[in-house]
LOZAKOL-15998 format. One line per 3 residues: their letters; for each residue x, y, z of N, C-alpha, C. Coordinates in steps of 0.02 Angstrom, whole numbers. Layout:
<atoms>
a) X/Y/Z/X/Y/Z/X/Y/Z | ...
</atoms>
This chain:
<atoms>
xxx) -1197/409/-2266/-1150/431/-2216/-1185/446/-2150 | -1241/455/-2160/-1280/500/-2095/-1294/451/-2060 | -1311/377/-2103/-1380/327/-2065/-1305/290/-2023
xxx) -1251/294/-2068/-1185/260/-2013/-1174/282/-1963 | -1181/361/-1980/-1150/407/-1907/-1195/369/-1847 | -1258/391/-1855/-1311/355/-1804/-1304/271/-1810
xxx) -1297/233/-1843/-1283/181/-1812/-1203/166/-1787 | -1165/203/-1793/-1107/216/-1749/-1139/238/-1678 | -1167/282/-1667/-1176/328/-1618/-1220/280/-1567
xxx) -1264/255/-1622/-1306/196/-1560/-1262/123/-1534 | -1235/104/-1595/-1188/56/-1549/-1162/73/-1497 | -1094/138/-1499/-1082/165/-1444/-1111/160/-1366
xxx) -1176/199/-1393/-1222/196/-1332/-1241/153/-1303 | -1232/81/-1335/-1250/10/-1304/-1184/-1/-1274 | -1136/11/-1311/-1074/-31/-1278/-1040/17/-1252
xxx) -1062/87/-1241/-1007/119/-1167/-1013/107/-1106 | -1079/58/-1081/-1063/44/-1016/-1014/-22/-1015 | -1008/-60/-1083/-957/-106/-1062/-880/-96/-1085
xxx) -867/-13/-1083/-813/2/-1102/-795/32/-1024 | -835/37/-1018/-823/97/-931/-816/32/-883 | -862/-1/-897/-833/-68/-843/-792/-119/-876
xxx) -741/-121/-908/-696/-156/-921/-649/-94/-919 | -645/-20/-892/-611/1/-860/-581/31/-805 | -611/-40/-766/-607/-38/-705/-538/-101/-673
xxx) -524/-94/-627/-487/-121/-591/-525/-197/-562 | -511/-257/-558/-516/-289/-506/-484/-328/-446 | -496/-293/-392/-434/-293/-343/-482/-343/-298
xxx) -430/-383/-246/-470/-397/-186/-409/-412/-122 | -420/-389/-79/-385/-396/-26/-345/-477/2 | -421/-510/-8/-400/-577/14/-336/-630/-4
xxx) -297/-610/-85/-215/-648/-68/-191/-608/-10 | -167/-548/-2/-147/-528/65/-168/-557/120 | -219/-554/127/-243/-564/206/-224/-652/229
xxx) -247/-700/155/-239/-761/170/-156/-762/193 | -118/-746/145/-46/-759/144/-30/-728/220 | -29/-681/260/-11/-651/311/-60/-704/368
xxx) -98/-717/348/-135/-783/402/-93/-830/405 | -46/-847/361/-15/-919/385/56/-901/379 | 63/-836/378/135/-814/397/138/-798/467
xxx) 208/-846/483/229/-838/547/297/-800/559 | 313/-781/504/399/-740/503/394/-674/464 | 436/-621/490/434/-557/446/460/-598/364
xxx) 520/-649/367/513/-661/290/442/-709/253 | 391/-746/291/357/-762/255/308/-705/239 | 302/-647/283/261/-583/295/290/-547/205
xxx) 333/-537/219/357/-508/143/339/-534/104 | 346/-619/76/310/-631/28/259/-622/26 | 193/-598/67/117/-588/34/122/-509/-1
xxx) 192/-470/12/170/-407/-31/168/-404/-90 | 124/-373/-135/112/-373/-223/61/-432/-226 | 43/-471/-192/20/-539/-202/-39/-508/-250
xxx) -73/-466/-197/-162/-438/-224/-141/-392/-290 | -67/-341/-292/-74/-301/-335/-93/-344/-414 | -39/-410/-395/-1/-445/-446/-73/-485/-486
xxx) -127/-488/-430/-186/-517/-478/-231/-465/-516 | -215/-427/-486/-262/-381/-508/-227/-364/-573 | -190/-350/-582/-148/-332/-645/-172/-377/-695
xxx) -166/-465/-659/-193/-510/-692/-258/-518/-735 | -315/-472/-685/-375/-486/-678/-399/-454/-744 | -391/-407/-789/-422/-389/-838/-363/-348/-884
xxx) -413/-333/-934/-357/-297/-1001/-340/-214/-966 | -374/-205/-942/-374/-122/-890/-312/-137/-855 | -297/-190/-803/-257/-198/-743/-210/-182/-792
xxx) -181/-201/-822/-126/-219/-869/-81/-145/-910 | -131/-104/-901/-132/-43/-930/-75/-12/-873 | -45/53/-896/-13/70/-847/-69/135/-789
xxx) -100/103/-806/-151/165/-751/-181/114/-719 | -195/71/-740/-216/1/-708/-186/-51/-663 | -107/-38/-677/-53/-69/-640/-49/-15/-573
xxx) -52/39/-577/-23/97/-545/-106/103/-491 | -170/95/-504/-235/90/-465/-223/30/-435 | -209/-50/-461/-183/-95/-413/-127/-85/-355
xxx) -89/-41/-383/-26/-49/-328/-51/10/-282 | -77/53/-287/-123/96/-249/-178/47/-218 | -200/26/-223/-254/-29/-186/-218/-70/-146
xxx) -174/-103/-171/-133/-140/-102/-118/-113/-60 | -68/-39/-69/-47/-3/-6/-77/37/29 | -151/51/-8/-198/59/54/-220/8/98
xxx) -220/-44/75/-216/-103/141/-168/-109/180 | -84/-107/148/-52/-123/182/-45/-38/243 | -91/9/215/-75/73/260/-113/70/316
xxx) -192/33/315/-235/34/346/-212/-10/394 | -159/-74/380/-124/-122/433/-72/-73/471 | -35/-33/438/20/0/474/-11/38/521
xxx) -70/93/503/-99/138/543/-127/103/615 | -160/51/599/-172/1/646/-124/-18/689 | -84/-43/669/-8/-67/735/12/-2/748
xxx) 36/66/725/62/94/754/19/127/808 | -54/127/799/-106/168/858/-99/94/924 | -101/41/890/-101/7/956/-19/-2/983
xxx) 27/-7/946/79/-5/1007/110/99/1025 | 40/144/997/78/204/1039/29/190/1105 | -25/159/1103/-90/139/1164/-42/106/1215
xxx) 14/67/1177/48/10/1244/113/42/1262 | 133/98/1224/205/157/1234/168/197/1283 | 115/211/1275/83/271/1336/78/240/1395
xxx) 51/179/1407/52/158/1478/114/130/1486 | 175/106/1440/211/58/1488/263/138/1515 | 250/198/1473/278/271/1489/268/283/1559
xxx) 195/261/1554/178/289/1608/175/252/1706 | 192/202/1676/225/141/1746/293/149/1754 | 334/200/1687/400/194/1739/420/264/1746
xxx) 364/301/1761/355/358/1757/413/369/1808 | 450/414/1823/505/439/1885/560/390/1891 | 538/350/1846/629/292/1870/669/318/1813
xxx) 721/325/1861/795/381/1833/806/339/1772 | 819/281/1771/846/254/1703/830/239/1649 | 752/281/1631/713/279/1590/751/386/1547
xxx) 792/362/1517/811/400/1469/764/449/1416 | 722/409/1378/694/417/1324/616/382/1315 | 561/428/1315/497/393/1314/467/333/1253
xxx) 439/303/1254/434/233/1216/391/305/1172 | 358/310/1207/293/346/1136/332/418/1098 | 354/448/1128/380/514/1109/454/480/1027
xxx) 480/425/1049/538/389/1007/474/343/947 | 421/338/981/394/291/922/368/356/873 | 348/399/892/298/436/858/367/463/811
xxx) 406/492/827/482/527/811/498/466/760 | 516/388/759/516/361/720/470/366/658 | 408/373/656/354/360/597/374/439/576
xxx) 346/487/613/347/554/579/434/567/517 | 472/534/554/542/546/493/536/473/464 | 505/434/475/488/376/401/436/407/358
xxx) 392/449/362/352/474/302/394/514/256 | 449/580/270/490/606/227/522/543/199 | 545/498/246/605/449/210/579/400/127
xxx) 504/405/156/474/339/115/471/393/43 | 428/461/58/422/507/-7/490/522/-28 | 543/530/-10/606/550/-40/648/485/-86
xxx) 617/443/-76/629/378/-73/590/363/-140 | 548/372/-137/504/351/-191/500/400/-242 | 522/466/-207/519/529/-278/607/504/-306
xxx) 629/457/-287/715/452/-300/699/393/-366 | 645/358/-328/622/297/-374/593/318/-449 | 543/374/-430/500/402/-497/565/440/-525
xxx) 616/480/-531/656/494/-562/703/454/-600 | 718/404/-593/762/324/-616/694/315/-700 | 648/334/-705/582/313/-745/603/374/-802
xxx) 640/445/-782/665/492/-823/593/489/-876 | 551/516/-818/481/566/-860/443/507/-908 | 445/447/-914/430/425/-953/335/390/-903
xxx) 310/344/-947/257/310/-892/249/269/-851 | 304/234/-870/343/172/-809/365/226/-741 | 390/269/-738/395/313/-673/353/329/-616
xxx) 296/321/-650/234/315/-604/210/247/-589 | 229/196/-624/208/150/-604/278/110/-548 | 326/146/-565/389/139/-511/380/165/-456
xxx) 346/231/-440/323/269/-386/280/235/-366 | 214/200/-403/162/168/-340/181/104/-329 | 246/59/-348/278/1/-348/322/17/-281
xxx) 346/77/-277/372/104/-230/345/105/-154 | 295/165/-152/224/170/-104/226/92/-85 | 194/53/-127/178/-10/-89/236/-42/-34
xxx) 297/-60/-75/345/-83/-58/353/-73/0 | 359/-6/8/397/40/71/331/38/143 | 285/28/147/231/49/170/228/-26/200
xxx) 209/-69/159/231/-149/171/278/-161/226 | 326/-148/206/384/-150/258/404/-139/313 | 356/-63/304/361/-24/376/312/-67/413
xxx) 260/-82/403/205/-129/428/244/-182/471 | 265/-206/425/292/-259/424/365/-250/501 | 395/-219/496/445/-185/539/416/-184/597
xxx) 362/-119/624/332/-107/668/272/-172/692 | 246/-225/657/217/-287/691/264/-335/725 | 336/-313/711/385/-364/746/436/-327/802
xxx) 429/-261/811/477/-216/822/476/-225/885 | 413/-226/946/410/-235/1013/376/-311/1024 | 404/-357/1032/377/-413/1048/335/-386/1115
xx) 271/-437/1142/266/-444/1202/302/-514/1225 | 301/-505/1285/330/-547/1352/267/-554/1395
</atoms>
């Protein structure tokens, strides 16, 4: 019994680094990025979302797991957040100056930047109320969380997606 325990114990020790790395995720940005390269429309823009989650899920026996599905869909929508954060700092950069060229003309109602910022700040409650509406539909179970970061992505995507088309230039 003893000489098993230890040769239990040493196998182990050989094969927990390939238990720890087969539980890992493999994600990669690039279906997104390709698919949004040759998208020219907010609807071809929508289809690249899930693209990256959807391989990664693919990519190993981990993805597949529901902690594994739920780290992929978390990995996409940090891309797709790092794109949103991005458009919204550059068009509040182009709300501050075009604010500021019609600075004193009466028929300027409402500031471009003060309405953009006012837009995002009540889309963050909307997106979490939204998505805690989503994780409740899952009624406590483990699919709920993976509905919540199915959620996150979705919503985050969109908004991206929204705000890269929202002010054309001229």
């Amino acid at each position: 019994m003893t000489v098993f325990r230890l040769g239990l114990a040493a196998a182990l020790m050989v094969a927990g680094p390939v238990f720890a790395q087969d539980e890992q995720v493999r994600y990669s940005d690039a279906p997104i990025a390709n698919c949004l390269a040759a998208a020219e429309t907010p609807e071809a823009m929508r289809a690249c979302v899930g693209l990256a989650a959807a391989q990664c899920v693919d990519a190993s026996d981990y993805g597949s797991t529901t902690i594994g599905m739920m780290e992929c869909a978390e990995k996409e929508t940090a891309f797709w957040d790092g794109r949103l954060n991005e458009t919204y700092k550059a068009m509040m950069a182009r709300a501050k100056k075009a604010d500021a060229m019609n600075e004193g003309d009466p028929r300027i109602v409402e500031k471009i930047a003060d309405s953009l910022r006012d837009m995002q700040r009540a889309w963050i409650p909307y997106r979490d109320a939204t998505c805690t509406f989503a994780y409740s539909t899952g009624m406590g179970g483990t699919i709920a969380q993976t509905i919540t970061s199915n959620c996150q992505l979705d919503m985050t995507a969109e908004q991206y997606i929204y705000l890269e088309g929202a002010w054309p230039s001229y």
